[in-house]
N, C-alpha and C positions, 0 to 999 in steps of 0.2 A: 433615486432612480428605480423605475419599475422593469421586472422581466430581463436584466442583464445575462446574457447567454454567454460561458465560458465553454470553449472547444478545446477539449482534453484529446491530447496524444502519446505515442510511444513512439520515440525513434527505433532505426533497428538497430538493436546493440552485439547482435552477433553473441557468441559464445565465448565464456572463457577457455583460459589454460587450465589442464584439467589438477583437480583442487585433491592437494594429499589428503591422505588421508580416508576420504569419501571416496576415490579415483572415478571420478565422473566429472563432465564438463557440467557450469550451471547458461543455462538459454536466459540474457538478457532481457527476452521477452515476459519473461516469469517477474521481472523486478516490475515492468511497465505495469505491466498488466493490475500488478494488486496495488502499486503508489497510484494510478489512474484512478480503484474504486474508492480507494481512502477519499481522495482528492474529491474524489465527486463528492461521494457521502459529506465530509465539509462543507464544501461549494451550496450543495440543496439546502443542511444546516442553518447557513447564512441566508437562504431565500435568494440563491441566484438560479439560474436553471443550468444543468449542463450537459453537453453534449462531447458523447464519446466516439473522435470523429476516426478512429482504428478498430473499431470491433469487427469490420472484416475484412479490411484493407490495413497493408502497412507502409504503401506508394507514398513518399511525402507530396507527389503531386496530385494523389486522388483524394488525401487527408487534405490539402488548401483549396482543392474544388469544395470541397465537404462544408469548410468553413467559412467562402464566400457565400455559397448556396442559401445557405442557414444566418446570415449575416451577422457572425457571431461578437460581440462587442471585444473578447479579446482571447487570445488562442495559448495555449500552452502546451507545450512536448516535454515528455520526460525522459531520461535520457541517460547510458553510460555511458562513459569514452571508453577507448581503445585506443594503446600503442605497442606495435609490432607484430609480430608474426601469433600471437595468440596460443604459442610454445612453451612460452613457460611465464613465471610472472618477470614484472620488471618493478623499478621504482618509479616511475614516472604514474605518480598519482596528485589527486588535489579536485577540487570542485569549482563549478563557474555556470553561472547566467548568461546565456550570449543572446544578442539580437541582431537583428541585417542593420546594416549602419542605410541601406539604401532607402527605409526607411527608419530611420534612425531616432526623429524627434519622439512621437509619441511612443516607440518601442522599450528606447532607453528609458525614459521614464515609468515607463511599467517593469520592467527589468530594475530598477533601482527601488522601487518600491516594494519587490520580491524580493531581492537583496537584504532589504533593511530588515527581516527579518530572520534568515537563511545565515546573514554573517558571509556572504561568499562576495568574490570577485563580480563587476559586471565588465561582461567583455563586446567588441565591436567584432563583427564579424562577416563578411560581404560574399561568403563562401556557404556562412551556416542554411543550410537546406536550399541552395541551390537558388535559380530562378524563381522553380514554383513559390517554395514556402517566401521568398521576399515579394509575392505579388499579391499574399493575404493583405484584404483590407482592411483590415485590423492590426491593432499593438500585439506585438506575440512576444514569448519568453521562450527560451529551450534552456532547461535546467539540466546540467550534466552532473549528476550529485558525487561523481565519482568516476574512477576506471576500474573498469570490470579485468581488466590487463592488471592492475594493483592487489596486490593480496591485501592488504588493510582495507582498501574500497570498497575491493568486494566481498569481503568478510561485514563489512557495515551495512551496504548495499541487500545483504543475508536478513538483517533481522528485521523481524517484523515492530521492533520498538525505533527503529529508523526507520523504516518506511512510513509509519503512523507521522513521525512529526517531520518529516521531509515534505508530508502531505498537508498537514496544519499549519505549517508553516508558512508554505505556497499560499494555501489559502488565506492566510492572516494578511500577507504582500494585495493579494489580489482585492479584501475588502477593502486597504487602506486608498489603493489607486481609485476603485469605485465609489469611495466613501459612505460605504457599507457596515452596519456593526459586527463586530466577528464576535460569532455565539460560541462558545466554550464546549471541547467533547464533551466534558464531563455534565452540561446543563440536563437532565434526564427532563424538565419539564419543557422542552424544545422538539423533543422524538414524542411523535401521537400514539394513542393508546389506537388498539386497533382490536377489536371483537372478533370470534370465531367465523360472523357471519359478512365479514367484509367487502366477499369479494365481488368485485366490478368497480369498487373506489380506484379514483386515480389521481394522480399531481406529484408535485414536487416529493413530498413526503411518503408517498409510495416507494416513486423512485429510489429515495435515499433507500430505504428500507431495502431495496431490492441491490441496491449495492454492496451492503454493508454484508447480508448475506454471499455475496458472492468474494467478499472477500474474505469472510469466514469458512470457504471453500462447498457451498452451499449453490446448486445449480437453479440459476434462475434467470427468465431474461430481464434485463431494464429498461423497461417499456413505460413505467409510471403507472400501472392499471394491476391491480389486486386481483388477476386470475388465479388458474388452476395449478398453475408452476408453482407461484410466490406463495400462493395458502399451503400447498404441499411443503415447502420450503421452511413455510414459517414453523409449521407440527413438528416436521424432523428436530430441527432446532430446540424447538422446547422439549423434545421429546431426550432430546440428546444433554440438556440441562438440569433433569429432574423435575421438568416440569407437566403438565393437564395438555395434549394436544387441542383442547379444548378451549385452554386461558387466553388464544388469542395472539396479540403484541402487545404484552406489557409492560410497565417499565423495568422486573427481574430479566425478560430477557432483551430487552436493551440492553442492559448492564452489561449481560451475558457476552452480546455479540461485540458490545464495547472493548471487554475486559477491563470492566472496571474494578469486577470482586471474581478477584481468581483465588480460591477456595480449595480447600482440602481437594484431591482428585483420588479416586478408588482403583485400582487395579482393573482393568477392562472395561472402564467408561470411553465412552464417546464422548467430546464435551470441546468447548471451545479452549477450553483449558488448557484441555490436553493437548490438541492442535498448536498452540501458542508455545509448549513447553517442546514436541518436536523442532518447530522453526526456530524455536533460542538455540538449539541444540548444533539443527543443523548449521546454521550461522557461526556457530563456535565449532564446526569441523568432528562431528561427533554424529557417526550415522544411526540411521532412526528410520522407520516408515515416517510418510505426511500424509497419516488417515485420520488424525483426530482420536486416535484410540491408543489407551494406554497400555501400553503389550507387554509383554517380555522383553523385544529387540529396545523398545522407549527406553525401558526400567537401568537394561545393561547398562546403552548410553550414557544416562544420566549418573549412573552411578560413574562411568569411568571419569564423566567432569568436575565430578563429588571429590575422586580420590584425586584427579588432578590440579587441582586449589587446595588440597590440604583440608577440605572441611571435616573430615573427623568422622559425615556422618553419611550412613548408607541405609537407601529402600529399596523396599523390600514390595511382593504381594501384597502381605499382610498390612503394611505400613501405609501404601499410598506415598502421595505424595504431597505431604505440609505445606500452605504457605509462604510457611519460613523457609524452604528449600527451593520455592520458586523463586522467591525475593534474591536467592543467589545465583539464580541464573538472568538476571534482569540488566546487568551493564549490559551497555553496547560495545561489542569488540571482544578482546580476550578470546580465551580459546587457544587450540592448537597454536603453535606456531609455524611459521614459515619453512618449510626444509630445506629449501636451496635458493 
């Protein structure tokens, strides 16, 4: 099949309870928002085209206008649950795939085929998004990977190594229903090389590119076309990796943006790295700026989840930050625990 168009959304998931430790509430919208760009970035990968039908609407009836409009071949919402007063946490956690049973045939089957690689429940639901969302004419999913109401949820829900495969995951469900081949993050000769003097290029593979930046916290719009945004976008980037603002998009900083080689980090770098080692941190309940720069406030944190595992070992300025100390901040989950 050529040109299959997936419509990427974010339900609203409201706020949580506010989370010890950090004492701030986290906005639902912050989880959509970066599973959405992952999800694209994949989706392009594979050579489908996508469209992100909430970038300025969150209405689920102006998001299924969006996707009849666009005659999307199949829609997807990503999603946390909630239960109760949003006061404090409860136990009522767990994950699910729902679809409108109203139309039911080819939804559940797209939702089963999501499933088969997510591991989660598929459920019938004649309520999920109302009227609107059961009048898209298309198969939809709404994956609810969690409750943001669940302290373990949304401690998982936190990291940016769940979000990556909550997002590949989706995508793998989604090539198998299209019968699409699903290209590998890690394939580096899949992402195009791209020269200093790119810009006015556009398609798919821009696109992704302009996603991927944005999920690396990298302001750009995704438009599919190599302007003045994305070439600025792209220099920061390399500039923030040790790299030529000049070398372009090559495959070191794919990597970069991938985090496929997350490498020694220096005391006061900007770096994707660094970025990465703040959200493991915040995820495990351990406050931190989220500028991508390895600071003092970084360093503290990291050390108190150093002494909190027993690992032995503490950085410093001078020291940076090793590999092998990232490598222990890499589970999903862990971290503070629960206080009430």
């Amino acid at each position: 099949m050529d040109n299959i168009m997936i419509a990427i959304g974010g339900a609203n998931c409201g706020t949580s309870p506010v989370m010890p430790y950090i004492g701030t509430r986290f906005d639902g919208k912050d989880f959509t928002r970066i599973v959405k760009l992952y999800l694209e970035t994949a989706l392009l990968r594979c050579d489908f085209d996508a469209l992100d039908i909430a970038q300025s609407v969150d209405d689920i009836g102006d998001m299924a206008m969006q996707v009849n409009r666009h005659t999307a071949d199949g829609a997807v919402l990503i999603s946390l649950e909630a239960f109760g007063s949003r006061k404090s946490f409860n136990d009522f956690g767990g994950s699910v795939v729902k679809y409108c049973s109203r139309r039911g045939g080819r939804s559940k089957i797209f939702c089963e085929d999501i499933c088969s690689f997510l591991s989660l429940a598929v459920k019938s639901d004649t309520e999920d998004g109302g009227a609107a969302w059961q009048a898209v004419g298309c198969p939809t999913a709404t994956v609810d990977v969690g409750y943001i109401t669940n302290f373990d949820d949304l401690k998982r829900a936190l990291d940016p190594d769940f979000q990556v495969n909550a997002a590949e995951h989706i995508a793998m469900g989604i090539c198998e229903h299209f019968g699409m081949p699903y290209v590998k993050r890690d394939d580096i000769l899949s992402y195009p090389l791209l020269c200093s003097s790119a810009t006015g290029k556009r398609g798919k593979k821009i696109k992704m590119l302009q996603a991927l930046l944005g999920a690396n916290g990298y302001m750009t719009e995704i438009d599919g076309i190599y302007g003045k945004h994305t070439d600025d976008a792209v220099k920061q980037a390399a500039i923030n990796n040790g790299m030529s603002e000049t070398d372009g998009v090559n495959a070191a900083l794919w990597r970069d943006l991938l985090l496929l080689n997350k490498q020694h980090v220096e005391f006061g770098s900007k770096c994707t790295t660094a970025l990465y080692i703040q959200r493991k941190l915040f995820a495990k309940l351990y406050k931190t700026p989220m500028d991508g720069c390895l600071g003092e406030q970084t360093l503290c944190a990291l050390n108190e989840y150093l002494k909190d595992i027993e690992s032995g070992i503490t950085v410093s300025r001078s020291s940076g930050v090793s590999s092998d100390v990232i490598k222990l901040l890499s589970p999903v989950g862990g971290g503070r625990p629960r206080l009430f």
